[in-house]
C-alpha positions in Angstrom: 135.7 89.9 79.6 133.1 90.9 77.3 131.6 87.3 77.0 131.6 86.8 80.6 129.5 90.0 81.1 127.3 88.6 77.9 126.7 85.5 79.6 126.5 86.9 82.9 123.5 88.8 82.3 120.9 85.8 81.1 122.0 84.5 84.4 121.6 87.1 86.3 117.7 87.5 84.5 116.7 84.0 85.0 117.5 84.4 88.6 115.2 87.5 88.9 112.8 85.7 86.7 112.8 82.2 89.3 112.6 84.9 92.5 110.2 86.5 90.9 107.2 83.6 90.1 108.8 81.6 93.0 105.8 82.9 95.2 103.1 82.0 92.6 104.5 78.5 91.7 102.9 77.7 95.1 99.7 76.4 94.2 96.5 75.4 96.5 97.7 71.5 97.2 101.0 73.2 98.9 101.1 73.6 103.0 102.0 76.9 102.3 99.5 78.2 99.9 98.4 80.2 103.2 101.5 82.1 102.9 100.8 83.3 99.1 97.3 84.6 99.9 97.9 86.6 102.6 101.1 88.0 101.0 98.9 88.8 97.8 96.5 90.5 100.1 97.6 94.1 100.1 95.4 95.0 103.3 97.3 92.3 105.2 100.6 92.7 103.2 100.7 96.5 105.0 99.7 95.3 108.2 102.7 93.0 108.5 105.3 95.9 107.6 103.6 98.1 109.8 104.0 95.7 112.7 107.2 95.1 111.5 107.9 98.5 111.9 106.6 99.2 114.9 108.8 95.7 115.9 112.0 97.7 115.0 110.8 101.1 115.7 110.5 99.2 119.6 113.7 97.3 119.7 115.9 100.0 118.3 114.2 102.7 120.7 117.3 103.8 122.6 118.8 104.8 119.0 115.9 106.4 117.4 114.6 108.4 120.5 116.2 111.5 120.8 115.4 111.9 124.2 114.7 110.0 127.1 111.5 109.0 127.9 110.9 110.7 131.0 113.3 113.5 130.9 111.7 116.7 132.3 112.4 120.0 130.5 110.0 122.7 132.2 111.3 125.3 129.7 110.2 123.4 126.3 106.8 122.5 127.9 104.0 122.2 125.6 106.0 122.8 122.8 104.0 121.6 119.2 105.5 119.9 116.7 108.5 121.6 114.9 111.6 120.0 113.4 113.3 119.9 117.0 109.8 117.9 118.8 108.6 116.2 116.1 105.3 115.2 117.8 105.7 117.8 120.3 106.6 117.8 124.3 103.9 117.3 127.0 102.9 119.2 130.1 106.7 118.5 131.7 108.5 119.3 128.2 108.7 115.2 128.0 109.5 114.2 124.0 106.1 113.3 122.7 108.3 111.1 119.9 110.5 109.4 122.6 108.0 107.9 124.6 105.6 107.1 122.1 108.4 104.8 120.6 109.5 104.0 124.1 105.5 103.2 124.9 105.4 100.8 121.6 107.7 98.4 123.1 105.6 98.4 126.6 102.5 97.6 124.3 103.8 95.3 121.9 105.1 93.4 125.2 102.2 93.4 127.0 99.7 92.2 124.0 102.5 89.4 123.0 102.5 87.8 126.1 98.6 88.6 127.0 98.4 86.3 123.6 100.7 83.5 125.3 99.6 83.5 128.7 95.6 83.5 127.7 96.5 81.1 124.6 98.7 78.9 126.8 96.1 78.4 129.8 93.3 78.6 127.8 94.3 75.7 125.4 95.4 73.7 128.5 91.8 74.3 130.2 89.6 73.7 126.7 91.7 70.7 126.4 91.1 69.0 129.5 87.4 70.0 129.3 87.0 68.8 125.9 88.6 65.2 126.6 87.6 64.7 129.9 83.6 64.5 130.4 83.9 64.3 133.9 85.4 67.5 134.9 84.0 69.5 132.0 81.0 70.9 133.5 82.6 72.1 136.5 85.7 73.6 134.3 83.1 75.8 132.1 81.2 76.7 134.7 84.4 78.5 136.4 84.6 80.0 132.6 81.2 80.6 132.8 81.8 83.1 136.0 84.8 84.6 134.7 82.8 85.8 131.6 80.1 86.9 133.7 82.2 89.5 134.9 82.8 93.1 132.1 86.2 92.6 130.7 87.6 95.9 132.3 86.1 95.2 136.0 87.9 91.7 135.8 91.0 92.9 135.1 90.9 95.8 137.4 89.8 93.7 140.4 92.7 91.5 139.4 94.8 95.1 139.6 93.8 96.0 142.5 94.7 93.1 144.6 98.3 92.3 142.9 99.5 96.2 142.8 99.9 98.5 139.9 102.7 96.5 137.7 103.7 95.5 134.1 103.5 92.1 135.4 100.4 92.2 137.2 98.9 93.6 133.8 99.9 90.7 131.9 98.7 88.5 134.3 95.3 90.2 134.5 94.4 90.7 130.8 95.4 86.7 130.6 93.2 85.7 133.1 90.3 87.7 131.7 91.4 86.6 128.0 91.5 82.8 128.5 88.0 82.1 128.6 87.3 82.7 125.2 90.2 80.5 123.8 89.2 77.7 126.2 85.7 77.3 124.9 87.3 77.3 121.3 89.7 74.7 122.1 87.5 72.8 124.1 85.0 73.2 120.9 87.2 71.4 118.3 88.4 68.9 121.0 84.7 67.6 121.0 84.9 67.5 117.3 88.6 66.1 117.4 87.6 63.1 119.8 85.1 61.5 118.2 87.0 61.1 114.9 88.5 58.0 113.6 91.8 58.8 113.6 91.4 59.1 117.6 89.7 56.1 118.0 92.7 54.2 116.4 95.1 55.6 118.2 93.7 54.4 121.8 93.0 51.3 119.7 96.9 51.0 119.1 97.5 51.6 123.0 98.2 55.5 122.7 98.2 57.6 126.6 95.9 60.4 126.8 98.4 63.0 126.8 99.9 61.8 123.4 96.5 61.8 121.5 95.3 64.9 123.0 98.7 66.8 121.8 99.2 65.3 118.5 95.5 64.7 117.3 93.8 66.8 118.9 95.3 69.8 119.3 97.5 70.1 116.6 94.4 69.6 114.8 93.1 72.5 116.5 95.8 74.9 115.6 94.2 76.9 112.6 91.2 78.5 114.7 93.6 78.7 117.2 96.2 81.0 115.7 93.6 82.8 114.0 91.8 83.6 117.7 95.5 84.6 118.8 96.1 87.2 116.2 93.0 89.1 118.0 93.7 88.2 121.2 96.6 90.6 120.6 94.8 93.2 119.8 92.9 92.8 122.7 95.8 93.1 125.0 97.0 95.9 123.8 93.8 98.0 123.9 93.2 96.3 127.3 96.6 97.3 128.5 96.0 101.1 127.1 92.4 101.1 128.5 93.8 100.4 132.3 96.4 102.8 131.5 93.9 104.9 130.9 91.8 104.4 134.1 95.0 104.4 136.1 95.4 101.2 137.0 97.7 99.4 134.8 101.5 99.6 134.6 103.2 102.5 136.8 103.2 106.1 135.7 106.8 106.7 135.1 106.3 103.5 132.6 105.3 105.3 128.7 102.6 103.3 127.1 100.3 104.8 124.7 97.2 104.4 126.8 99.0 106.5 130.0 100.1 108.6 127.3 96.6 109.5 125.7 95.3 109.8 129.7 97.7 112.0 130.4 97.0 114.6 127.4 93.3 114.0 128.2 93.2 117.6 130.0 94.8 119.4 127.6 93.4 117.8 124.4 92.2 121.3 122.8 95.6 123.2 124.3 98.0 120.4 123.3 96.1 118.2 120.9 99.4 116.5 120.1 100.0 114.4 123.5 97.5 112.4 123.2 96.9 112.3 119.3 100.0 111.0 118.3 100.0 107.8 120.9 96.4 107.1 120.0 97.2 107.2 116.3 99.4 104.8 117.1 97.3 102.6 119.2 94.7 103.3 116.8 97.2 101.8 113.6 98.3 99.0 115.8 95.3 97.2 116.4 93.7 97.9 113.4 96.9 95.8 111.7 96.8 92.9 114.1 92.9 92.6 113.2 93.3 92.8 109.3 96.1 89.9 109.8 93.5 88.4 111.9 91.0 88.6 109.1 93.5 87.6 106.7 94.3 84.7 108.3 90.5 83.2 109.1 90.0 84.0 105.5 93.2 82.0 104.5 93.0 79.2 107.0 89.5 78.7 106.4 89.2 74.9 104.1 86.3 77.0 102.2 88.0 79.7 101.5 90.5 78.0 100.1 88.6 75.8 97.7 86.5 79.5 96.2 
């Protein structure tokens, strides 16, 4: 028994050991050297358990919450925090704690598929535009309009014809967010098509729609994800912002920008209602851009030669 325990234990070592420099055997002419520098970059390395966090802080909501979301209790109203509210009660004795956790999963949703929506139909739109000389001009110049419009008008106008709705909001912040992933995809396609590569495809008797998804856009995936990673951000401050102004997702719906509106009135008599949600909207965001950042600087061909 002994010298199984004895020989047990080198064993057990040189597995640590292999887990252990696993991560920096990957050197810069691996596909996922990416992967080692933004896990050895401790800004982003937070960010991703944070959004982790917030991912299972969202999903496991009914558990954690001690309350439901909109449950009125007029008698604990205003409470501050205490071991009982731990981020307090609002103006209707509403758990502060339960719908800021219940108002992360709204968020997270809408910036996630903001991010898709605006990703998907602005690749499709840069794509076409890009390949296609014909119809480029007039495809930009619809892009051209859509920009010319503020961000928050766009999306309001966009509100205010489809009715106060989760899904209206997605739909909005997409529309106002493709734009700008359109004219980044529709830069690299110009750069894509005129390579060699693209030239011997057609020359082997390749279809448009083959060479424009495997060499060009695949191609065009690194800016892309990087642009994506903000685009997030954006969705999620765009989604608290028409919170905010009343005219995102319906009021009995938590989501941290409703919340922070809400606790506007009473920010010096309950500071906690809307301090706690904008912390958190606040934290959010920042993480999404420091991946962001991380990424660009990790998908980046120069940065990965310094």
């Amino acid at each position: 028994m002994a010298m199984t325990e004895a020989t047990s234990r080198p064993l057990l070592a040189g597995t640590v050991n292999r887990r252990r420099w696993r991560l920096s055997a990957i050197g810069p002419s691996s596909r996922f050297y990416w992967v080692r520098m933004m896990l050895e970059t401790r800004a982003v390395l937070a960010s991703i358990l944070f959004i982790l966090a917030i991912c299972l802080l969202g999903v496991l909501a009914p558990v954690i919450a001690p309350a439901e979301p909109n449950f009125v209790n007029p008698a604990d109203r205003l409470q501050g925090p205490s071991s009982t509210y731990w981020f307090g009660t609002d103006d209707l004795g509403r758990d502060v704690f339960s719908r800021v956790v219940f108002g992360g999963r709204i968020s997270l949703l809408v910036g996630i598929t903001v991010m898709l929506g605006a990703t998907g139909l602005g690749s499709l739109i840069g794509l076409v535009a890009g390949y296609y000389r014909r119809i480029d001009t007039v495809l930009m110049r619809v892009m051209d309009g859509l920009e010319a419009f503020p961000s928050i008008l766009l999306a309001i106008a966009i509100m205010a014809t489809f009715g106060s709705a989760t899904r209206n909001v997605i739909i909005a912040l997409s529309v106002v967010f493709a734009p700008n992933i359109a004219r980044l995809v529709r830069s690299t396609t110009l750069m894509n098509r005129e390579q060699p590569y693209v030239e011997s495809a057609r020359a082997i008797g390749l279809g448009d729609l083959p060479i424009m998804w495997r060499y060009i856009f695949m191609n065009s995936l690194s800016p892309l994800i990087v642009q994506a990673t903000f685009i997030v951000a954006l969705g999620i401050l765009g989604e608290a912002s028409l919170s905010f102004l009343g005219a995102g997702v319906p009021p009995e719906t938590p989501t941290w920008g409703s919340m922070v509106s809400g606790g506007q009135p009473r920010l010096q008599q309950a500071w906690w209602i809307s301090v706690f949600p904008g912390a958190f909207l606040f934290a959010t965001v920042l993480a999404f851009n420091l991946i962001g950042d991380g990424l660009r600087d990790t998908l980046d061909p120069r940065s990965r030669k310094r």
